[in-house]
KOLBA-712932 format. One record per residue (C-alpha): chain; x, y, z. Coordinates in Angstrom, 3 decimals, always signed. Layout:
R; votor; x; y; z
R; A; X; Y; Z
...
This chain:
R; votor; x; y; z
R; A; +32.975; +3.112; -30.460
R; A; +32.110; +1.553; -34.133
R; A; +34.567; +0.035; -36.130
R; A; +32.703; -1.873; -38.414
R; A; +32.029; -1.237; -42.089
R; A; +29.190; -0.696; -44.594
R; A; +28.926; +0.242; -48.012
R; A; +25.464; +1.353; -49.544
R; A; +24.367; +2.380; -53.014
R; A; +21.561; +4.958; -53.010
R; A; +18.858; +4.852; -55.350
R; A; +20.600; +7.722; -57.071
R; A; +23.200; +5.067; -57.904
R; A; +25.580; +6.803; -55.548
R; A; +28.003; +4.457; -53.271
R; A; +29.167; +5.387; -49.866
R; A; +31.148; +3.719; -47.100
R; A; +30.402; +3.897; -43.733
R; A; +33.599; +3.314; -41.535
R; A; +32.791; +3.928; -37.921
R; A; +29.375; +2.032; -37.399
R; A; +28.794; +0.758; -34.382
R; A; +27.509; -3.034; -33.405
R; A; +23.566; -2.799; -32.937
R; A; +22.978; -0.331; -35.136
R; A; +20.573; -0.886; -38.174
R; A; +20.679; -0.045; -41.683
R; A; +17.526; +1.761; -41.725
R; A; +19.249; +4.096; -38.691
R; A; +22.751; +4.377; -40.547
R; A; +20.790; +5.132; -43.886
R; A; +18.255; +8.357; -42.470
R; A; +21.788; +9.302; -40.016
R; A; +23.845; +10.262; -42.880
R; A; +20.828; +11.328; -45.662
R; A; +21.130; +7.943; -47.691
R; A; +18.615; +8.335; -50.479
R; A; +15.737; +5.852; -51.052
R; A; +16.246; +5.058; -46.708
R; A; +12.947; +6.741; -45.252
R; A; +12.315; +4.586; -41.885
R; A; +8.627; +6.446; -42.177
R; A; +7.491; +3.667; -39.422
R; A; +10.750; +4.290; -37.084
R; A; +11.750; +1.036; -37.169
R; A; +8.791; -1.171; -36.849
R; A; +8.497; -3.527; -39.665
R; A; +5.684; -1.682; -40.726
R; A; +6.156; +0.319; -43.953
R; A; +8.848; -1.078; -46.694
R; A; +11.056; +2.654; -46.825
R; A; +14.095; +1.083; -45.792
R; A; +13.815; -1.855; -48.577
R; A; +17.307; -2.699; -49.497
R; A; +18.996; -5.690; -51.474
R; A; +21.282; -7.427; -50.053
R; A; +24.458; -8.175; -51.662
R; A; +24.482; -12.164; -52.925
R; A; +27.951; -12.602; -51.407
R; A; +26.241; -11.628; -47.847
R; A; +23.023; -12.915; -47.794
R; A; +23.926; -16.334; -45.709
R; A; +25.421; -13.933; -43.389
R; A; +22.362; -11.724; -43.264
R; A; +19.715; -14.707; -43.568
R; A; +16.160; -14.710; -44.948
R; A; +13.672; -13.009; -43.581
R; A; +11.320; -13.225; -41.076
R; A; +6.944; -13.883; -41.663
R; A; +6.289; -10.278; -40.628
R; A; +9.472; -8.691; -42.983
R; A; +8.159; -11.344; -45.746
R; A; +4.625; -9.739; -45.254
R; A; +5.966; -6.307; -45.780
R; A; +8.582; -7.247; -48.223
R; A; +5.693; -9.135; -50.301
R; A; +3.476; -5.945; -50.665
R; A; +6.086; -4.192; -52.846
R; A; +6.607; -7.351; -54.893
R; A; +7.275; -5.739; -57.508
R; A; +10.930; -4.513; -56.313
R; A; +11.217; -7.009; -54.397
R; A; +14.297; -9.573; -55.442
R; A; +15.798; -12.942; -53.699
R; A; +17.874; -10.520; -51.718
R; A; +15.565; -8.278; -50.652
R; A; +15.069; -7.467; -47.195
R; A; +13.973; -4.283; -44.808
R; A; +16.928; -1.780; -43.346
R; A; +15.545; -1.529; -40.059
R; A; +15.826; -5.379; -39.339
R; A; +19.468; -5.581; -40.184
R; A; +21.388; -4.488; -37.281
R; A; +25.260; -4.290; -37.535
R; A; +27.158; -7.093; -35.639
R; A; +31.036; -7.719; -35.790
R; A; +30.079; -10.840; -38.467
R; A; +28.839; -8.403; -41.209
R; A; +31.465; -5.946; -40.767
R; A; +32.406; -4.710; -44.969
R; A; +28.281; -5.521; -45.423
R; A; +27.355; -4.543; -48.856
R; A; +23.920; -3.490; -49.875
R; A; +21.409; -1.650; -52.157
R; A; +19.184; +0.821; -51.268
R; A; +15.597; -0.385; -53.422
R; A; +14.119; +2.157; -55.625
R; A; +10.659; +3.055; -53.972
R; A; +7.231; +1.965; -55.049
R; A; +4.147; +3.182; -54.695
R; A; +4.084; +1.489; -50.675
């Protein structure tokens, strides 16, 4: 059972708080679960399209941690919404230590 937190921001500017999420889970999966706009996943989860782009909050991003060379790669192709803080949904699985995470959904690019 899930009992840790997330709030998102949609690129609608809408802001919603998921209470129940369960450890393992990633962003990119909580965002396309509950119709999170601006979340796509196209690639399912593979580090391989940028439709799950989301900026981190600054508060959480020692918690959350740079990138890797392969999300940097991805991330660096739609440079031009990319920000310090950016990084892709599908990398950022829940885990007790980012319970009350905080992030952005990007608004999309021409990927």
């Amino acid at each position: 059972m899930g009992n840790l937190k997330v709030t998102m921001t949609d690129v609608n500017g809408e802001t919603r708080t998921f209470e129940d999420v369960e450890e393992g889970v990633s962003l990119m999966e909580l965002g396309k679960q509950n119709g999170v706009a601006g979340i796509m996943g196209d690639c399912g989860g593979g580090c391989a399209c940028a439709t799950c782009h989301v900026y981190v909050d600054q508060n959480w991003w020692d918690k959350v941690g740079e990138p890797d060379d392969i999300e940097f790669a991805m991330l660096d192709m739609v440079a031009d919404v990319m920000k310090d803080t950016s990084r892709l949904g599908c990398q950022i699985k829940m885990s007790p230590e980012l319970d009350g995470l905080t992030v952005t959904v990007a608004p999309s690019s021409s990927y």
